[in-house]
C-alpha positions in Angstrom: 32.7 -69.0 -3.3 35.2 -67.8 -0.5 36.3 -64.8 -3.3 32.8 -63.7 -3.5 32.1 -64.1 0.2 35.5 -61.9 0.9 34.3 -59.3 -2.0 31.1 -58.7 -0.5 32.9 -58.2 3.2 35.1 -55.7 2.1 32.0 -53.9 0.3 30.4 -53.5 3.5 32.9 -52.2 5.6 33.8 -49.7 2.6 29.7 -48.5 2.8 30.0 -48.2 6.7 32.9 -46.3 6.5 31.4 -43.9 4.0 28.1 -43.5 5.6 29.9 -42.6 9.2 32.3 -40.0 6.8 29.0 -38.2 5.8 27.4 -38.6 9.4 30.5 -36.4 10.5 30.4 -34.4 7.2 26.3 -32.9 8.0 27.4 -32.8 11.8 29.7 -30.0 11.0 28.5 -28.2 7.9 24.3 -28.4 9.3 21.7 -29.4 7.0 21.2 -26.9 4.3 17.7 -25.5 3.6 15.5 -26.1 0.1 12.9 -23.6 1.5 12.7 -20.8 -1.2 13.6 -17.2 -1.0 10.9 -14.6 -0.6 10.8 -12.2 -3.4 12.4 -9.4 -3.6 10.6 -5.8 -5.3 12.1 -6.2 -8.1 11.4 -10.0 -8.8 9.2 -10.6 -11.7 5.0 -10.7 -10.5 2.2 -11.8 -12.4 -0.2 -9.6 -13.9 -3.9 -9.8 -14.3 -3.4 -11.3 -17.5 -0.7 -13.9 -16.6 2.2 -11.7 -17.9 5.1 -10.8 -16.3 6.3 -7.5 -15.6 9.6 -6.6 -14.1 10.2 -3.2 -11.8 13.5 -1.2 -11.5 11.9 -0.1 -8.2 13.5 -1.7 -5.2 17.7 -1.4 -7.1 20.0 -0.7 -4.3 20.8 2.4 -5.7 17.1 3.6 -4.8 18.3 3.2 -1.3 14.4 2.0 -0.3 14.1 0.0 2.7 13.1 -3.5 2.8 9.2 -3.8 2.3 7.7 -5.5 5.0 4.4 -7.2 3.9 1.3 -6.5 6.5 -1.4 -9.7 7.4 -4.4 -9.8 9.4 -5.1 -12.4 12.3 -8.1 -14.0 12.5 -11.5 -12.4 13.8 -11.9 -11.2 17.1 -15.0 -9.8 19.4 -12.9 -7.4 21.4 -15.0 -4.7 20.9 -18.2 -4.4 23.6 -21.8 -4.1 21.7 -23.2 -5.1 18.0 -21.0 -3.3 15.4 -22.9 -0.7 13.1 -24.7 -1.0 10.6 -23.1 -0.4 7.6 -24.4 -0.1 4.1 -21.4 0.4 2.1 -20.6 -2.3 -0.7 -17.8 -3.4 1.5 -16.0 -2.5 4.3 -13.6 -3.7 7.0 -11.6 -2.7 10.8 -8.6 -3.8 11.9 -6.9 -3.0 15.3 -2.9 -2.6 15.6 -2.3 -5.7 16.1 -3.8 -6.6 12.5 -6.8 -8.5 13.8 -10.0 -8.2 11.7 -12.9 -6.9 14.3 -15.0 -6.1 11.6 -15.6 -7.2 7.6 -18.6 -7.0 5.1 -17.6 -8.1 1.7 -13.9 -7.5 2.3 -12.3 -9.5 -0.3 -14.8 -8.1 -3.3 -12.2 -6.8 -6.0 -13.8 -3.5 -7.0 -12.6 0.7 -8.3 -10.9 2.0 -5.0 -10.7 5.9 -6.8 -8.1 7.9 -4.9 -7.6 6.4 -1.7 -5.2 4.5 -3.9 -2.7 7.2 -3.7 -2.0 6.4 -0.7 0.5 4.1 -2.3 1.8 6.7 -4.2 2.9 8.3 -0.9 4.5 5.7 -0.3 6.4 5.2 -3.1 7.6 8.9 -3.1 8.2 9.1 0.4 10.5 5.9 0.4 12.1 7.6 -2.8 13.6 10.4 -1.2 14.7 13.6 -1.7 11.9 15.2 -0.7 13.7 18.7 -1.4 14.7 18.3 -5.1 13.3 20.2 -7.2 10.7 18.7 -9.8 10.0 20.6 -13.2 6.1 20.1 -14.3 6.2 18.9 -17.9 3.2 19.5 -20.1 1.7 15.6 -19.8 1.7 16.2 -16.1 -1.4 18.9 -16.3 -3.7 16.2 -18.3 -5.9 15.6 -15.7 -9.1 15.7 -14.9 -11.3 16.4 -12.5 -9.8 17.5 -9.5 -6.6 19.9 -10.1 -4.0 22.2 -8.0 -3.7 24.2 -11.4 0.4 23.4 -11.8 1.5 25.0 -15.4 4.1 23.2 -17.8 7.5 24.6 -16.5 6.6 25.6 -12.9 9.1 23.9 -10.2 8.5 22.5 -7.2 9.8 20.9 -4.6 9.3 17.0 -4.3 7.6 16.7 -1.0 5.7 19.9 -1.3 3.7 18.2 -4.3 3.7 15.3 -2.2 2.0 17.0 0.5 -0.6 18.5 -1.5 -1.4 15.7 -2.8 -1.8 13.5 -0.2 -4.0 16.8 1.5 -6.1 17.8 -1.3 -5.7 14.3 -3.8 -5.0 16.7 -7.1 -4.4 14.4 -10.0 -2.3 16.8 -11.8 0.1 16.6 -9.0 -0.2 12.9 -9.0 0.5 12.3 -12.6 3.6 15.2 -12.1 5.1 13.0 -9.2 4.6 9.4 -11.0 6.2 11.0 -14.2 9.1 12.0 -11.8 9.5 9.1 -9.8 9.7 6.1 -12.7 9.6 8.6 -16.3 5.8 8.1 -17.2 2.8 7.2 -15.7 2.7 4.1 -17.4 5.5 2.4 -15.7 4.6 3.8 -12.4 1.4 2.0 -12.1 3.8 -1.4 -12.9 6.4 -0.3 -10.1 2.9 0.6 -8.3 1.7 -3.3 -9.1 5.4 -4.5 -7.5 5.4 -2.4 -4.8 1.6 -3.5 -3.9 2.3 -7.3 -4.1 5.7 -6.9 -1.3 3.3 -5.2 0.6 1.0 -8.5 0.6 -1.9 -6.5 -1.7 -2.5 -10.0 -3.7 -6.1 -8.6 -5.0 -5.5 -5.6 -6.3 -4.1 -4.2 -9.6 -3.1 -0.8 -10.6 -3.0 1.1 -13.8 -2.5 4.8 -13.2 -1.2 6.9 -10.0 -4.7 9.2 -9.7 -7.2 6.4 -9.4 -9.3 7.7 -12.6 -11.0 5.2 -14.4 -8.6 5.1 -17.4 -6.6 3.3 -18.6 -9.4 0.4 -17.0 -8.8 -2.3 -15.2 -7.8 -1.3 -11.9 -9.3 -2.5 -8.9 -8.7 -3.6 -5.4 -10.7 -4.9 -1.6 -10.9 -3.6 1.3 -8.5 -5.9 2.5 -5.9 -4.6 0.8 -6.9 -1.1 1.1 -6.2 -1.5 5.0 -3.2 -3.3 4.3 -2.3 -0.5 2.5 -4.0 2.1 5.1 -1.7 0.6 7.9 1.6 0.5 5.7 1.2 4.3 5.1 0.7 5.3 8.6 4.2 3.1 9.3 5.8 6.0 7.4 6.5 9.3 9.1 6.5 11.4 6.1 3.1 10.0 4.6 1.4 9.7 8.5 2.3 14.0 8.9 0.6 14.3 5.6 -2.5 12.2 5.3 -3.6 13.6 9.1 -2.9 17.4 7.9 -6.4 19.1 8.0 -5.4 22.0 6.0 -2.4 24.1 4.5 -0.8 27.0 1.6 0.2 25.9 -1.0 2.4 28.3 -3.3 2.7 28.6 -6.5 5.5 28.9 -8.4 4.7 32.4 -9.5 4.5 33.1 -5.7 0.6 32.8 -5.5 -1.1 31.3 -2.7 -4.3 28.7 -2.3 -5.6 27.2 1.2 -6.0 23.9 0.7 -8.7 21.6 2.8 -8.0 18.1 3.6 -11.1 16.1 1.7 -11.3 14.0 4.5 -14.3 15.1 6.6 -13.7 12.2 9.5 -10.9 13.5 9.8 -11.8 17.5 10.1 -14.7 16.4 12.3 -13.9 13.6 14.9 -11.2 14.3 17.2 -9.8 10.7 17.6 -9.5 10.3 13.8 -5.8 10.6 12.6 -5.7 9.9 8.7 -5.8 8.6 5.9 -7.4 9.3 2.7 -10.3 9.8 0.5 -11.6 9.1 -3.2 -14.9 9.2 -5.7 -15.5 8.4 -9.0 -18.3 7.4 -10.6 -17.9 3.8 -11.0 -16.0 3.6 -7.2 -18.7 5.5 -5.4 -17.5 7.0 -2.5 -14.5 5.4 -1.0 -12.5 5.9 2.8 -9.7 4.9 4.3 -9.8 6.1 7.7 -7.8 5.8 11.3 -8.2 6.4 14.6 -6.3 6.3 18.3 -7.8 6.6 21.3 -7.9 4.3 24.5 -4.6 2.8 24.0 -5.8 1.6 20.8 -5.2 2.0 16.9 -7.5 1.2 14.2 -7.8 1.8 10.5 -11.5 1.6 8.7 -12.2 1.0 5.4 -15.3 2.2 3.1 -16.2 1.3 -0.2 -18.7 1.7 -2.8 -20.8 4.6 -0.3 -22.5 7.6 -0.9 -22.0 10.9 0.5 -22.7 11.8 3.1 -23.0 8.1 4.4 -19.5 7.4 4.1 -18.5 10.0 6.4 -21.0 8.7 9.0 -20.3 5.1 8.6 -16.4 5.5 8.8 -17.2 7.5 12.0 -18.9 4.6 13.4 -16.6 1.9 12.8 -13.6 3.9 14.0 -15.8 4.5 17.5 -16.6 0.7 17.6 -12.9 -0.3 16.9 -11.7 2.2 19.6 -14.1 1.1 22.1 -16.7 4.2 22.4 
């Protein structure tokens, strides 16, 4: 009994003097965290079909910056009055801040036509070299219906064709650029997918640069759209573009064409400074607008409208977010 009694003694003081080792142990080292790391561009993200796709976008040797994802707060009644009346299939407006002061139908996943190359801006913009010189290639001039006209073997500058495209919304351009920036079209639209989820776009889904209807599939909300509307406007290169009303654009064979920006908000209302425009048939008319005035900052979204309603009812919900 007393060798039992004297075994279980030393026992204790051996598990007191471990558990005051390990006390001093987590006093200096600090508590190491199990919460998980956010992921990275170029992580692997699910696709509509439960596949994964990985993106070579986002490499350090891309040099892009770290994406910074954009949220909304909750809703708020800052603005004075009933807001319009709008008859879109969905719309919302959000201030700077990210609050939602306005939605109708916001999260409905549906065709968003061009005003998806607005991430396509992006994309190029954050790629760089904005002066190099890009050689059209014969797959880049299949496109239909809206076109600059750019011939197999013509050169251009980078952010020239980045310019137009954002101003004008050619989709010959935009299939010359996404062939540049990640070797077809094809695999843009998956770095397009990556670069859509850092950016906290969970609804939406990409499968070409233009925002055609084929290859189907795509779709996105309005949500998203203003999540992507405010991004874009958070780069200088894309902002100077999507607020230019009108510019030349030259040839390679030194011909000239005036270009108008397809956003009639935007060549119309003074306090409107962007964004971008798009139609098909199965999208409707589609805006993403924004405005400053006041001391304030706002970006609208339209879907699913007709013309010229949508030009009206992005007018009015950039004068109700900006307080006129």
């Amino acid at each position: 009994m007393r060798g039992k009694t004297n075994y279980s003694s030393k026992r204790g003081k051996a598990l007191t003097v471990f558990a005051l080792g390990a006390a001093l142990f987590l006093s200096l080292t600090g508590c190491q965290s199990t919460t998980e790391e956010p992921m990275s561009i170029g992580a692997q993200v699910p696709s509509p079909d439960g596949s994964g796709q990985r993106s070579d976008e986002g490499r350090q040797t891309n040099n892009y910056p770290t994406p910074l994802a954009v949220s909304f707060g909750g809703r708020t009644t800052t603005p004075e009055g009933p807001p319009p009346n709008i008859t879109a299939r969905a719309a919302i407006l959000v201030d700077g801040s990210g609050r939602v002061l306005f939605e109708k139908n916001a999260d409905s996943r549906m065709p968003v036509a061009s005003t998806q190359k607005l991430l396509l801006g992006i994309m190029i913009a954050e790629r760089g070299g904005l002066n190099e010189i890009v050689t059209i290639q014969d797959p880049d001039t299949w496109a239909e219906p809206t076109k600059m006209g750019i011939k197999t073997g013509e050169t251009y500058t980078r952010g020239e064709l980045l310019r137009a495209v954002l101003v004008r919304s050619s989709n010959d351009i935009a299939r010359a650029l996404a062939r540049d920036h990640s070797g077809s079209v094809s695999q843009f639209a998956a770095n397009m997918n990556q670069r859509a989820r850092s950016l906290g776009m969970y609804d939406s889904y990409f499968t070409n640069a233009s925002g055609l209807p084929t290859p189907a599939g795509q779709y996105s909300t309005a949500r998203d759209l203003a999540k992507l509307g405010k991004a874009a406007l958070r780069n200088p290169t894309v902002r100077d573009a999507v607020r230019t009303k009108g510019m030349v654009f030259r040839f390679s064979d030194g011909r000239t064409t005036t270009i108008s920006n397809t956003n009639l908000v935007l060549r119309n209302f003074p306090y409107c400074t962007g964004a971008k425009t798009g139609f098909t048939n199965a999208a409707g008319r589609c805006l993403v607008s924004s405005g400053s005035a006041n001391g304030r900052d706002v970006v609208a979204v339209i879907l699913g409208s007709t013309s010229p309603t949508v030009w009206k009812e992005s007018e009015a919900l950039l004068r109700y977010g900006l307080g006129m």
